[in-house]
C-alpha angles and dihedrals in degrees: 000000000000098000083050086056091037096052090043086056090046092053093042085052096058106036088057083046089055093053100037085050086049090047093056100037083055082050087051092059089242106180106250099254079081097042074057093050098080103035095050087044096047090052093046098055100043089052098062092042078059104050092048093053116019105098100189122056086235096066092039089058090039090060100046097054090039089060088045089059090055100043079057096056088047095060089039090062099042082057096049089049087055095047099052092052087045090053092043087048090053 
C-alpha cells in the first residue's frame, strides 16, 4: 500500500514539473517547436506505456485520450507562459 501512495507522489510530482517547466519555458519566449517539445514527448510516451499494458481496447483508448488531455494542458500552459511575458512587454 505504501509503494501504491509513493509511486502516485512520485507521478503527481512530475506531472506538475512538467507543467511548471512548460509554463517557464513559455516565460522564457521559447519558439513554439519547444513548447512542442513536452507535450509531443509526454504523448508519446504514454502511448507506448499503454499500449504495453493496457489489455482491453477500452483502456487502451481510455489511456490514450487521457494523455492527450494532458499534452494539451502542457501546451496551454506553455501559451499562457508566452502571453503573460508578451502583455507584460507591451
Amino acid at each position: 500500500m505504501i509503494a501504491i501512495v509513493v509511486i502516485g507522489l512520485l507521478l503527481l510530482a512530475v506531472i506538475l514539473g512538467l507543467g511548471y517547466w512548460s509554463y517557464s519555458l513559455g516565460k522564457r519566449s521559447q519558439t513554439n517547436l519547444v513548447g512542442a517539445i513536452i507535450p509531443a514527448a509526454y504523448f508519446i510516451v504514454r502511448a507506448i506505456l499503454a499500449v504495453m499494458t493496457q489489455g482491453s481496447t477500452r483502456g487502451l483508448i481510455t489511456s490514450l485520450i487521457g494523455s492527450l488531455i494532458f499534452s494539451l494542458i502542457y501546451y496551454c500552459l506553455f501559451v499562457w507562459g508566452k502571453h503573460r511575458v508578451n502583455k507584460v512587454k507591451a
